[in-house]
C-alpha positions in Angstrom: 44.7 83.6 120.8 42.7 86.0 122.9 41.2 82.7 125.5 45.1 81.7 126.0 46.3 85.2 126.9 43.0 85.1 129.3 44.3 81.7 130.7 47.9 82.7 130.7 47.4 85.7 132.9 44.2 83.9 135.1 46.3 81.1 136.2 50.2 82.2 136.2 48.7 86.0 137.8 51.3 87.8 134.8 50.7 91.0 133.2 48.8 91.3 129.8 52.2 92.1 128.7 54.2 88.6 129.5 51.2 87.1 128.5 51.0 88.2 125.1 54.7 88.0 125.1 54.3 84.0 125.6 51.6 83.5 123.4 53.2 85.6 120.3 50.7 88.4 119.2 51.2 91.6 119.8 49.2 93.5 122.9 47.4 96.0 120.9 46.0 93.0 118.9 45.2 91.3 122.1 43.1 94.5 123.4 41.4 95.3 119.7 40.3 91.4 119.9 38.8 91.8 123.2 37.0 95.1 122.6 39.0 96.6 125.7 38.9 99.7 123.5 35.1 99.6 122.0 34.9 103.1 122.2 37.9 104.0 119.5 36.6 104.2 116.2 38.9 104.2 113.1 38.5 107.6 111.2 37.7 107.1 107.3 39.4 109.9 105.8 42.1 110.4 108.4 44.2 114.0 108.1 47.5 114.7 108.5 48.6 115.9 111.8 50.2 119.4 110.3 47.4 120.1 108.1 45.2 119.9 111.5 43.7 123.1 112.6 44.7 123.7 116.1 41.5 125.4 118.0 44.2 127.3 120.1 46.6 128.2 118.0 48.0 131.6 117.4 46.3 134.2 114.8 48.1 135.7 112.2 48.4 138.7 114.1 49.5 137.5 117.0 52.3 136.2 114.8 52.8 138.9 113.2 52.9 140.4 116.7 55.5 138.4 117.7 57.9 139.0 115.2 57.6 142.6 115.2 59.3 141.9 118.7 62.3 139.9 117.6 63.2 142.1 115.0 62.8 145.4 116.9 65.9 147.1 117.0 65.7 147.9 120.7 66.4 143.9 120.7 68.6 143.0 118.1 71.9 142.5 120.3 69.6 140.8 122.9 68.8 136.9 122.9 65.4 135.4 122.0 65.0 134.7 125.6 65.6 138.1 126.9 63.8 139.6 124.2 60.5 137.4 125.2 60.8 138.6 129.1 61.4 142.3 128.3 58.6 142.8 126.0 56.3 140.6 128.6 57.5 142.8 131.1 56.6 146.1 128.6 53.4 144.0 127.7 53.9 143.6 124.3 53.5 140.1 124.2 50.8 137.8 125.7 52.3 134.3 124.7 54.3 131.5 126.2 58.4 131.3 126.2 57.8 128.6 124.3 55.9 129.9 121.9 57.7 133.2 121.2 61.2 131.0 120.5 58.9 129.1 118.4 57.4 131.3 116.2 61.2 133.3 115.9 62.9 130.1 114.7 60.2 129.4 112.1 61.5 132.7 111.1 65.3 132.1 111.2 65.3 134.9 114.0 67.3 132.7 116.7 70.7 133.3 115.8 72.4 136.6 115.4 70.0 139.6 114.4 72.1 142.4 114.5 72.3 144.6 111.6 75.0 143.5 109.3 77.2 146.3 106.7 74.9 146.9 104.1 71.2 147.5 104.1 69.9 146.6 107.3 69.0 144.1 110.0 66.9 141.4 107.1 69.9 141.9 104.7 71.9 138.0 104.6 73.8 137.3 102.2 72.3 134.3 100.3 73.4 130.7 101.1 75.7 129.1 98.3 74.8 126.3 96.4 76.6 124.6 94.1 76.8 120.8 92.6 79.2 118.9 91.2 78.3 116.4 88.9 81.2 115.2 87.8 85.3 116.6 87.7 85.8 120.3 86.5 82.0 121.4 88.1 83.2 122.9 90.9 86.9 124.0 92.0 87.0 125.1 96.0 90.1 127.2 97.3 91.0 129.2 99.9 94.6 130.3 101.8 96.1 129.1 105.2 98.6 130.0 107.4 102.3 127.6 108.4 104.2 128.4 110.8 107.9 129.6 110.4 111.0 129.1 112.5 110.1 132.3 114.3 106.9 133.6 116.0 106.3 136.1 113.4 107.6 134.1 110.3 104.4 133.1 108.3 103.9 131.1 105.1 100.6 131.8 103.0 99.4 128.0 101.7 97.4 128.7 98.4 95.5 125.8 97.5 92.7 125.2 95.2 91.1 121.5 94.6 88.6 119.6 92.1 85.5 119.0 94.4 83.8 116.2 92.6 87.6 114.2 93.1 89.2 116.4 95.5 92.5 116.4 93.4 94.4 119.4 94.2 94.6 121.0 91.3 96.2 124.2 92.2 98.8 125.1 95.0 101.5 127.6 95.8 103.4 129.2 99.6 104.4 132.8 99.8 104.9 134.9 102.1 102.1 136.9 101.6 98.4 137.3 100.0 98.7 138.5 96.9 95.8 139.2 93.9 98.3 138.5 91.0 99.9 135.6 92.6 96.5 133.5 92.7 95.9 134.9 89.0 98.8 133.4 88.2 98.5 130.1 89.8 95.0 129.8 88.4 96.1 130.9 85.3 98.6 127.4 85.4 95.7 125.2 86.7 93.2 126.4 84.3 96.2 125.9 81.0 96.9 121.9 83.2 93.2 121.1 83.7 91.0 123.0 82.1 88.4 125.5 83.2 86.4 125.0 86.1 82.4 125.8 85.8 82.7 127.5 89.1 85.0 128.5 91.4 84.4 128.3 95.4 86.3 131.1 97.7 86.4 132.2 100.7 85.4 136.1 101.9 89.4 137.0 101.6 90.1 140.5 99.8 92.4 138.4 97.5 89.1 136.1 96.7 87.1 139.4 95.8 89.8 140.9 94.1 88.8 142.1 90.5 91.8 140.9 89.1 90.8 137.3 89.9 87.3 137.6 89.1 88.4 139.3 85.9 90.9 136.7 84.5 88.8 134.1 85.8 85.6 135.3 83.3 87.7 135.9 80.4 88.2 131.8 81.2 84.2 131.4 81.2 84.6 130.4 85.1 81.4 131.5 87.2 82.9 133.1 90.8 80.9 131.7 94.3 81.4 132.6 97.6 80.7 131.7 101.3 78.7 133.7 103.7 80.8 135.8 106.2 81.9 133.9 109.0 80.2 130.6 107.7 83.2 127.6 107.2 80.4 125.0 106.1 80.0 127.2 103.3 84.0 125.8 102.2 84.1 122.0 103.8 86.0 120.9 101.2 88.7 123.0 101.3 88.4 123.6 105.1 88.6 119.5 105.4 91.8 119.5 103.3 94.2 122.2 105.5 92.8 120.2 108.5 94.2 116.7 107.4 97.4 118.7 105.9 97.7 120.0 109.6 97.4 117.0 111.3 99.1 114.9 109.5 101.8 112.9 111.7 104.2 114.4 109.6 103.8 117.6 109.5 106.7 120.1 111.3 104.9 121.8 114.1 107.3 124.9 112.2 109.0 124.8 109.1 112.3 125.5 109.1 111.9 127.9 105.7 109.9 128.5 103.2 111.9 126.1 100.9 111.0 123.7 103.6 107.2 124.1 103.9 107.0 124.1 99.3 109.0 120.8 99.7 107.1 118.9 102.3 103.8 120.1 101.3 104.3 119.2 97.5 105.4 115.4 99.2 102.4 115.6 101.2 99.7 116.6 98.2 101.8 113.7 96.0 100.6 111.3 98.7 97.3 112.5 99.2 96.7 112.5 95.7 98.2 109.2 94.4 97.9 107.2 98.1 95.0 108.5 100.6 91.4 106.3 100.2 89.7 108.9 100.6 85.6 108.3 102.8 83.9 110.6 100.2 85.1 108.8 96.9 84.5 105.4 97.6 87.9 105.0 99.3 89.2 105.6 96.3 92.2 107.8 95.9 91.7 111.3 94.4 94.0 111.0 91.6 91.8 107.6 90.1 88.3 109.9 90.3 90.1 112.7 88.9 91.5 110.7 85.9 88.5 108.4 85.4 90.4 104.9 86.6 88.1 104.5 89.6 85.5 102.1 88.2 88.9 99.8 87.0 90.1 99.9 90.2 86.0 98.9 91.6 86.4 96.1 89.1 89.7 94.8 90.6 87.9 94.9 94.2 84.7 93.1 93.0 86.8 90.4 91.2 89.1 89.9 94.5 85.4 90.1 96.7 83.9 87.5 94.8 86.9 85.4 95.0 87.2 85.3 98.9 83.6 85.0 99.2 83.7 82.0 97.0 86.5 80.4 99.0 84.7 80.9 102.2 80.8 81.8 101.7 79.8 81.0 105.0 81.9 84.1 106.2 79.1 86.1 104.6 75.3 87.2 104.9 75.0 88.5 101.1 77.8 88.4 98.3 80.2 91.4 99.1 80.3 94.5 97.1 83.5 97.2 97.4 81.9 101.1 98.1 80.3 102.7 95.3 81.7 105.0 92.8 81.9 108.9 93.9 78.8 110.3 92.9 77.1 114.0 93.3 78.4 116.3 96.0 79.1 120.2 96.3 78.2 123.2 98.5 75.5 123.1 100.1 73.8 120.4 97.6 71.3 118.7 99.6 69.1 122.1 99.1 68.6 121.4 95.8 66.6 118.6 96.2 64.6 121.2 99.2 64.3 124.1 96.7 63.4 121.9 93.7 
């Protein structure tokens, strides 16, 4: 292989490149063959890059250095880049940019460091995590605003759904945010379907309120909550009021509050019963939450298997319909990180 890449590129005056190209092997083969690189020699016991000792890498201290900067409260409303050129200028630090914004996002410093109400500038409120398994694991909820027929009319949209099948399971519009009114409505969902493992809220005062937290443990229902001014910590319930929104049918303003009950309990029919929903397979929300979806994955295999059949040469492999919803929840993929 070697003499006819030698010939190749001798007598047609191509690259080492082409010429591997046109006889088949690839060019690092071509150069190992030939010895062009005699001098590398393969290391027995080779070790992995990050367990490496870097000759020039920071100390400790230095480190330790560093983030006394980013979390100095002379700083804290500053960036990470204007922290690292003050304290140069004040000679507190004797590292590159680079390397101070380095060493302050291994430390989750990079975003905002101010002190938060409570007990000081490290004081976060812990990320939520929650899976769901299967239906009745984990209810999320949370309250939007519809618009009226005037500017200041405003309808509050309670709404509560199963996470593992995103089946609404609780809903209600008033005209205001009220402790006892989600009491009650949970009080209905929890007699219809059961009692969640865990409940899902937002940061709202109704969310905190001790007469929901209260009625909800007499039910054995665990209480979970996002961080402040974090929506991933509520994507399933944040998702839903974003479809319900832009939905071709929905009024830009409802002309009542009759109105906006009667549209939306249309809409949540239709979501329920009629929307193939991308996180459950395409399956509708009302088939996971009533355990129907693996008949209706049966129908789609027996149709699949009949078209492919008819016309085989249409297809690589034998088709298969999505899978069946499986594990999902808050913040979920940091169980497997944490584990």
């Amino acid at each position: 292989m070697t003499a006819a890449v030698e010939e190749v590129t001798t007598t047609s005056s191509v690259s080492v490149v082409a010429a591997c190209a046109l006889v088949g092997i690839a060019r690092s083969t071509y150069y190992r063959l030939t010895r062009r690189y005699a001098h590398y020699r393969r290391v027995p016991t080779p070790i992995p890059h990050r367990e490496r000792t870097q000759p020039a890498a920071l100390t400790a201290d230095e480190r330790r250095r560093i983030l006394d900067v980013v979390t100095d409260d002379d700083y804290t409303d500053l960036s990470v880049v204007q922290t690292y050129w003050r304290a140069f200028d004040e000679g507190r630090v004797a590292c590159s940019q680079r390397t101070f914004y380095r060493v302050a996002a291994a430390a989750h410093c990079v975003g905002d460091r101010r002190r938060r109400r409570g007990v000081g500038a490290a004081a976060t409120r812990r990320t939520p995590v929650v899976a769901a398994h299967a239906v009745g694991d984990l209810w999320s909820w949370d309250i939007t605003e519809l618009r009226g027929p005037r500017p200041q009319d405003r309808y509050k949209l309670y709404l509560a759904i199963d996470v593992f099948s995103r089946y609404p399971v609780a809903w209600r519009i008033e005209h205001t945010e009220d402790r006892h009114l989600a009491t009650a409505m949970f009080a209905h969902a929890i007699t219809t379907h059961g009692a969640p493992t865990v409940l899902h809220g937002d940061n709202g005062a109704v969310m905190r309120s001790h007469t929901l937290i209260d009625a909800l443990t007499e039910h054995g229902v665990l209480t979970s909550f996002s961080r402040p001014r974090v929506s991933d910590d509520n994507p399933f319930s944040e998702s839903l009021f974003k479809t319900i929104k832009y939905d071709l049918d929905c009024p830009t303003r409802f002309d009542s509050i009759d109105h906006a009950r009667t549209w939306t309990a249309e809409f949540l029919r239709r979501y329920a019963t009629e929307h193939r929903h991308s996180g459950l397979g395409r399956h509708t929300p009302a088939d996971t939450h009533h355990g129907t979806a693996h008949l209706v994955r049966q129908d789609r295999q027996q149709y699949l298997t009949r078209y492919h059949a008819q016309h085989p040469e249409r297809f690589r492999r034998p088709p298969q319909p999505p899978d069946l919803p499986g594990l999902t929840g808050i913040n979920h993929h940091r169980l497997s990180q944490t584990g």
